[in-house]
C-alpha positions in Angstrom: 31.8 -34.0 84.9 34.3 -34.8 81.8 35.8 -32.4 80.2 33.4 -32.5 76.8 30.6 -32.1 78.7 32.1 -29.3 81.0 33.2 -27.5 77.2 29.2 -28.1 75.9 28.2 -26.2 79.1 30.3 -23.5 79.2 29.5 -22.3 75.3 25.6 -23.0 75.9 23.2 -19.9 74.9 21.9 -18.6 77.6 18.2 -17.4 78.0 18.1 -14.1 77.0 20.4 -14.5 74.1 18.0 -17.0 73.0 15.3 -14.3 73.0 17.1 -11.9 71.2 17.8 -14.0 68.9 14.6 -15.3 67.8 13.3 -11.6 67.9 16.0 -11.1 65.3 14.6 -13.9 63.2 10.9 -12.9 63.4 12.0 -9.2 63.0 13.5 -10.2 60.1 10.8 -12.4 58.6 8.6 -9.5 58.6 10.7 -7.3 57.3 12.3 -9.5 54.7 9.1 -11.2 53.7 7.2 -8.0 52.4 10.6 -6.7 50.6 10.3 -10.0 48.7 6.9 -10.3 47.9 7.1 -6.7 46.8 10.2 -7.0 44.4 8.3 -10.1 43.4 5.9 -8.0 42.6 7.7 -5.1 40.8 8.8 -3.0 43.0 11.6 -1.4 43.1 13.7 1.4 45.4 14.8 4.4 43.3 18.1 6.0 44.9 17.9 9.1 42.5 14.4 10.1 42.9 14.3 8.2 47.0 11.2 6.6 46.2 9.2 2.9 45.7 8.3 2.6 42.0 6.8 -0.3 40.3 8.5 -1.9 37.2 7.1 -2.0 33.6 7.3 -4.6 31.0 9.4 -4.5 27.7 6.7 -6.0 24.7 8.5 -6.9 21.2 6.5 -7.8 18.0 8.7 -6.9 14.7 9.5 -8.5 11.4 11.3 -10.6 10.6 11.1 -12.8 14.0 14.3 -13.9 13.4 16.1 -10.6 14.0 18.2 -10.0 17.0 17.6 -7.7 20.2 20.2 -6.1 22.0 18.8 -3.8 25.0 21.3 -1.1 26.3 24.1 -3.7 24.3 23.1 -6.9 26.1 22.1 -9.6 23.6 18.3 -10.7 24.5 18.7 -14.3 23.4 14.8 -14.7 23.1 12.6 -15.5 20.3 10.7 -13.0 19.0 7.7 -11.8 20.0 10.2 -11.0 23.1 8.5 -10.0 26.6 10.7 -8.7 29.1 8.5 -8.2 32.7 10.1 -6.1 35.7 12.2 -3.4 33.7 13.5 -1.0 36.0 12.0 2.3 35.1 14.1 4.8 32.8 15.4 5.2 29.5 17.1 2.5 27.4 18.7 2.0 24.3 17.3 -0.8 21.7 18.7 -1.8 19.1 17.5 -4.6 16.4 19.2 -6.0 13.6 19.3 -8.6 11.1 22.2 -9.2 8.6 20.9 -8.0 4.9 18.7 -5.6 6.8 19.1 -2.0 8.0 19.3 -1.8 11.8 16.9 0.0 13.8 17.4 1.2 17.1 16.0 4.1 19.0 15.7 5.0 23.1 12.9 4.1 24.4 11.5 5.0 27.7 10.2 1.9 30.2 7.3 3.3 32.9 6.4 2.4 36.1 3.5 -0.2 35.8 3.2 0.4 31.9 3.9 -1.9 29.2 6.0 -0.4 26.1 5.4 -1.9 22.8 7.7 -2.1 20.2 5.2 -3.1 17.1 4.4 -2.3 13.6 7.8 -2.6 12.5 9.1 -4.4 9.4 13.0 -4.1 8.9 14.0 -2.4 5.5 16.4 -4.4 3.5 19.5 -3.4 3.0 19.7 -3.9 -1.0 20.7 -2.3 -4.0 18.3 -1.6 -7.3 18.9 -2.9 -10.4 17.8 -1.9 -13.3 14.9 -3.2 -15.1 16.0 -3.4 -18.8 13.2 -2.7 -21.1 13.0 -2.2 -25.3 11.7 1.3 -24.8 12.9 4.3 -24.5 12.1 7.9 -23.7 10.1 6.8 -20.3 8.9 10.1 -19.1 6.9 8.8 -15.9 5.5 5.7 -13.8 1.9 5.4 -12.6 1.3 2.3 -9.8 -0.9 2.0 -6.7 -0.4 0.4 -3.1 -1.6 -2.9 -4.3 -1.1 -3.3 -7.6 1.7 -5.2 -9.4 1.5 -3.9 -12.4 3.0 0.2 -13.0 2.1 1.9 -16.1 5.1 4.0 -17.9 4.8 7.0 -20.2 7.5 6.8 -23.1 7.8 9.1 -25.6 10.3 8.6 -28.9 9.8 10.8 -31.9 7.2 12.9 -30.8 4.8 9.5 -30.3 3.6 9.4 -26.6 2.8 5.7 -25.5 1.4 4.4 -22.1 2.6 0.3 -21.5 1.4 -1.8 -19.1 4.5 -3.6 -16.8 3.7 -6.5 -15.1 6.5 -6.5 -11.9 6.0 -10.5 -11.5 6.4 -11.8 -14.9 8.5 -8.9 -15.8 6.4 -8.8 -19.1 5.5 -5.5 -21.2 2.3 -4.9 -22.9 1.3 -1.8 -25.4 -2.1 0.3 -24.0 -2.1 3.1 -26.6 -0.6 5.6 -28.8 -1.0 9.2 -29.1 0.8 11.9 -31.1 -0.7 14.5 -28.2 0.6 14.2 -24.9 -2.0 12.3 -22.6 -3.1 13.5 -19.5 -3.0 10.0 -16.8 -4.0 10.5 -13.3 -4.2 7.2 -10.8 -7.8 6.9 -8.7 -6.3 7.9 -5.0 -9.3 5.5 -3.4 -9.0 2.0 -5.8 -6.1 0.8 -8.0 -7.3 2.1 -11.5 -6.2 4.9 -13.8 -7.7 7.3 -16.5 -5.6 8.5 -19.6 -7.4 10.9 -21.4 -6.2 12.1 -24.8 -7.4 15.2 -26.9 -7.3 15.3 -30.2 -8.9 17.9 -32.6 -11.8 18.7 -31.1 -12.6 14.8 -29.6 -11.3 13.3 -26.6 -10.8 9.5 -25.8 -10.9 8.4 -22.3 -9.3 5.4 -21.1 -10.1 3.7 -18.1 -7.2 1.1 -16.9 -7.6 -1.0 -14.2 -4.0 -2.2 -11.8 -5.6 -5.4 -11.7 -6.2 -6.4 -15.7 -4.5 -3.7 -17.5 -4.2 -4.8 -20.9 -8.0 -4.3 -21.3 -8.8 -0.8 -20.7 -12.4 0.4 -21.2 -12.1 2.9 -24.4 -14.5 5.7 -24.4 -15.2 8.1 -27.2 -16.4 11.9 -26.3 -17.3 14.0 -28.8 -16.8 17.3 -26.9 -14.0 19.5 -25.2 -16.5 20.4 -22.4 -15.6 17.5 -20.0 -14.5 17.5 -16.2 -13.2 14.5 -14.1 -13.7 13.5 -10.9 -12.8 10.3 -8.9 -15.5 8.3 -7.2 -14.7 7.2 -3.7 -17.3 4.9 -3.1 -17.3 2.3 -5.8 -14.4 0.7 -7.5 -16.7 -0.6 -10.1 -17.9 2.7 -11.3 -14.5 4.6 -10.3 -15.0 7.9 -12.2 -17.9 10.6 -13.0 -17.8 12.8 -15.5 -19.6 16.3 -16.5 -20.7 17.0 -19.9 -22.3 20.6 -20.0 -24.5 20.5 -17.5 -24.9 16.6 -16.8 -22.7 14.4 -14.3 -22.5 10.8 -14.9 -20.7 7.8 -13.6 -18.9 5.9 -15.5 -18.2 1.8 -14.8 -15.0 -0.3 -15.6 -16.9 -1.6 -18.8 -17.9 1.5 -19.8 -21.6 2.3 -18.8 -22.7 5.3 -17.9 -25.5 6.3 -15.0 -26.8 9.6 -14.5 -25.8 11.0 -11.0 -27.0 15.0 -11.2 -27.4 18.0 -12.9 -25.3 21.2 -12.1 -24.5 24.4 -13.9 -21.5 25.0 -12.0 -18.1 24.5 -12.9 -17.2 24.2 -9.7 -19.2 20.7 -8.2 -18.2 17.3 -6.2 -19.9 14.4 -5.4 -19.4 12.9 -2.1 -19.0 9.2 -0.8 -22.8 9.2 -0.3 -23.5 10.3 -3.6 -24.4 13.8 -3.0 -23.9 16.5 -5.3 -22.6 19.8 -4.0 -22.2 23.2 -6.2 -20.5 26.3 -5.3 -22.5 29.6 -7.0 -21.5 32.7 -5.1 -19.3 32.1 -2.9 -22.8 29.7 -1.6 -21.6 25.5 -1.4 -24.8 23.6 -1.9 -25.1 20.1 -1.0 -28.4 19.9 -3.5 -29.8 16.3 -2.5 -30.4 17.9 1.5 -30.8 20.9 0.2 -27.5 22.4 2.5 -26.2 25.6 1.7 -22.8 27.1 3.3 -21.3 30.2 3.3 -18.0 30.4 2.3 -15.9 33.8 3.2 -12.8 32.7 0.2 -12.4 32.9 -3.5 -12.3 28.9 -4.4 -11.1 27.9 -7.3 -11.9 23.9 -6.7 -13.7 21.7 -4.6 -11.1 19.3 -3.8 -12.5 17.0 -1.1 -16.0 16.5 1.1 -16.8 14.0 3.8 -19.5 14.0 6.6 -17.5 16.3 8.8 -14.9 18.9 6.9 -14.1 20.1 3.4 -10.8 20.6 1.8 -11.2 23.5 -0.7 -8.8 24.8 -3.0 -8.5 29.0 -2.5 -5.7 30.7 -4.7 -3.2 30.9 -1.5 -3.7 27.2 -0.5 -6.5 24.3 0.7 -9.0 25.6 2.9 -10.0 23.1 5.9 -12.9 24.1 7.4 -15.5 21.5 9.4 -19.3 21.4 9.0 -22.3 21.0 11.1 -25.8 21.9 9.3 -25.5 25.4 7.5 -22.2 26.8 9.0 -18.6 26.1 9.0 -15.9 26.1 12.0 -12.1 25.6 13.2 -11.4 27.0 9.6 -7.4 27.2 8.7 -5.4 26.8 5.3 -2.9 24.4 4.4 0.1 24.6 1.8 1.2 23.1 -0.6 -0.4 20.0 -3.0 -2.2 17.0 -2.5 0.4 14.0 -2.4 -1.2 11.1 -1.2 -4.6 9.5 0.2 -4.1 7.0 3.1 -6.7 4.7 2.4 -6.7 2.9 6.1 -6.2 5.8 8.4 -8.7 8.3 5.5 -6.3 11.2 5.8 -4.8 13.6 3.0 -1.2 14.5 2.7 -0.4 18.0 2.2 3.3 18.5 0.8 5.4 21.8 0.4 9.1 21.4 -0.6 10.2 21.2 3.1 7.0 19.9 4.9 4.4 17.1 5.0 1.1 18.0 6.8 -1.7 15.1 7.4 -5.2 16.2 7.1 -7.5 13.8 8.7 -11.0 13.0 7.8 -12.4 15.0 11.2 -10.8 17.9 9.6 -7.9 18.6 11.9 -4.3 18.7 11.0 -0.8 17.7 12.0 2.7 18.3 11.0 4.1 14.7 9.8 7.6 15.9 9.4 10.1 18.7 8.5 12.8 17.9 5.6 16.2 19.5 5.1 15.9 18.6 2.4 14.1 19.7 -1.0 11.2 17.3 -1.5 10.3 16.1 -4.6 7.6 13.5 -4.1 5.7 11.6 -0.9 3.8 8.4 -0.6 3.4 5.4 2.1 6.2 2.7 1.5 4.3 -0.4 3.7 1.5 -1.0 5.5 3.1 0.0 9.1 2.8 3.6 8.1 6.2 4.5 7.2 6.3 7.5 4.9 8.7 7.3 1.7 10.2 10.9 0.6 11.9 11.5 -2.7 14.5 14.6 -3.2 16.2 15.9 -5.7 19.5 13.5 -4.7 18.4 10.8 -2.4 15.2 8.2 -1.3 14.5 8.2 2.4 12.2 6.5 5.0 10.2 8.0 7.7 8.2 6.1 10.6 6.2 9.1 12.0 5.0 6.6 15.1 8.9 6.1 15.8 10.7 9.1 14.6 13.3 7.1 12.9 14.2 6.9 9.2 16.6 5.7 7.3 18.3 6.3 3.7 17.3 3.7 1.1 19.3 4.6 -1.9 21.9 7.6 -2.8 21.2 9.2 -5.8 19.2 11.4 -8.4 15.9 10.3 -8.3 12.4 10.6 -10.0 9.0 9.5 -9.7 8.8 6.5 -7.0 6.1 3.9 -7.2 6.3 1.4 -4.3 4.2 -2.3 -4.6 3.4 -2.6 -0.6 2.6 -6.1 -1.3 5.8 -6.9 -2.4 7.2 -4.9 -0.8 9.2 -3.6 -4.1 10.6 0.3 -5.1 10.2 1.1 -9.1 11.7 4.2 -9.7 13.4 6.6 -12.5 16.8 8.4 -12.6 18.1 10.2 -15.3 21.6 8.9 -16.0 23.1 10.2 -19.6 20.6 11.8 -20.8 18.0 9.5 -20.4 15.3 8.2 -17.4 15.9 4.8 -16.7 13.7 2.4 -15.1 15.2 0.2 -11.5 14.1 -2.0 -9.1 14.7 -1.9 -5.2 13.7 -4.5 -3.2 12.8 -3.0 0.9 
């Protein structure tokens, strides 16, 4: 035998080694296999907690979609709407920006075998207001709705009140009326029109303004003191009843009237349904089902009434209580005023001058937020539910689904009106001696 061949025989495998080696192989196919399939699969080996848990998925849906995502600092260089699949449980940091835009970024918490979605999020510009220059002055106050694009503003200049129409788009003013009394203007919390009702002697004039068309507001005459307002909630066409002695009407855009119900008291609403209730000692009376209630509180105004809870104003606060048949339950008070009506979600905000409070329309109640802050004024900045608060020396933002806000302006500020469509700020400041009007794009 050669010497190759005697070298190839001496370094053969022998038998057994052969065996022990393919029991190493098919050991390790089955062992190997499964670990695979499994981290395929989403699993994953936690050291800290020395247990198999399953990964979760990342899900990313914001605007704009061309804003950047950066996930504990490590750029994801994907288009959003990003997934990310098989995220190791635990807490990361997120972070998305855009340049001319306010970053946003928060910790967010990835669970085993749950999807975590990042959604309803518009990024806030990051933009300064200008001011809108107008031929007016004396503006005492601003008047818009979520949808409108047109704000009415309150001047007054030599004791002469007058309400103008300003059209945001075309930047165009136009004159509604003039008063030598100051008017009383509230804005319909259910549909984008406005009253300004004006006393004079012993006759009032009632104008109805709609967002839409305001240089045309409906013009009625009433030749009596005796009148009381109340918004309708059910019908943007006939937005507004009104109670002359003992008769409730509702009035339409153009100006008819209907009759609705007949009520002695000056203490009456009418629902969504078109029911009528009363209050006569300390009795609420839905009179069309012929409903009575007790109520153990001295009310001084029906404020609100669905199909499951009241809001009723007491002299220490708004009493909630909810409604089945003839009796009332989970009763509790809330402080502070009326600020806002979410039209979508068909809850009241309650605001104090450190608190916002959410009353929903089943009657129970949350705490929105706590300020440090002296609050001046609350209402919903865009359609994501981000909350837009007003103090004495700043305008902030407030995502209550998030917990994040952010500071949109520095300053002394008034009244606020945002356009949600347009996603535009119009509010007052008072800079020497006088309010003036600006523009903030967000």
């Amino acid at each position: 035998m050669d010497k190759k061949h005697l070298k190839l025989t001496k370094s053969r495998i022998t038998r057994p080694m052969r065996r022990i080696i393919m029991a190493i192989l098919i050991g390790s196919f089955f062992i190997i296999s499964p670990a695979i399939i499994l981290y395929t699969a989403g699993y994953r080996y936690d050291f800290q907690e020395k247990n198999v848990r399953q990964t979760g998925v990342l899900s990313i849906d914001i605007k704009p979609t061309s804003a950047q995502v950066w996930l504990n600092d490590i750029e994801i260089k994907k288009n959003i709407p990003i997934r990310l699949p098989n995220r190791a449980p635990g807490t990361y940091h997120l972070k998305i920006e855009r340049e001319t835009h306010k970053t946003w970024e928060k910790d967010i918490t990835i669970s085993s075998n749950q999807t975590t979605y990042i959604k309803d999020i518009t990024l806030l510009k990051d933009a300064t207001p200008t001011e809108i220059i107008l031929d007016q002055d004396g503006i005492q106050n601003i008047y818009g709705t979520d949808n409108s694009t047109n704000i009415l503003i309150l001047t007054k200049e030599k004791d002469i009140y007058e309400i103008l129409a300003f059209d945001t788009v075309e930047k165009t003013v136009t004159p509604i009326t003039r008063t030598a009394t100051q008017p009383e203007i509230s804005v319909s919390p259910f549909f984008d029109t406005a009253y300004i009702l004006i006393k004079e002697g012993l006759t009032q004039t009632l104008h109805l303004v709609s967002f839409e068309n305001p240089n045309n507001p409906t013009t009625i005459a009433i030749d009596s003191l005796d009148l009381e307002l109340q918004w309708n909630e059910s019908n943007s066409f006939e937005p507004i009843y009104i109670k002359e002695k003992t008769e409730i009407k509702k009035i339409s855009l153009n100006g008819t009237a209907s009759p609705v119900s007949q009520t002695t008291s000056s203490l009456w609403y009418v629902d969504s349904d078109e029911n009528t209730w009363e209050l006569k000692d300390k009795n609420l009376k839905q009179k069309n089902e012929n409903l009575s209630i007790y109520i153990d509180e001295e009310i001084e105004d029906i404020f609100h009434i669905n199909k499951d809870r009241m809001i009723l104003k007491s002299k220490d606060g708004f009493v909630v209580a909810q409604y089945t048949e003839n009796t009332t339950h989970d009763t509790h008070t809330i402080f502070g005023d009326p600020t806002y009506f979410h039209r979508d979600t068909q809850e009241w905000w309650f605001m104090t001058e450190w608190e916002l409070v959410s009353v929903y329309a089943d009657g129970n109640s949350n705490l929105l937020n706590r300020s440090g802050e002296k609050l001046t004024h609350v209402t919903l900045l865009d359609e994501d539910g981000v909350i837009l608060f007003v103090t004495d020396e700043k305008i902030k933002t407030f995502n209550p689904g998030y917990y994040i806000g952010h500071d949109l302006f520095d300053g002394n500020t008034m009244q606020a009106t945002p356009l949600l469509k347009q996603r535009e700020l119009y509010f007052l400041r008072s800079l020497e001696g006088k309010n003036k009007l600006y523009q903030l794009d967000y």
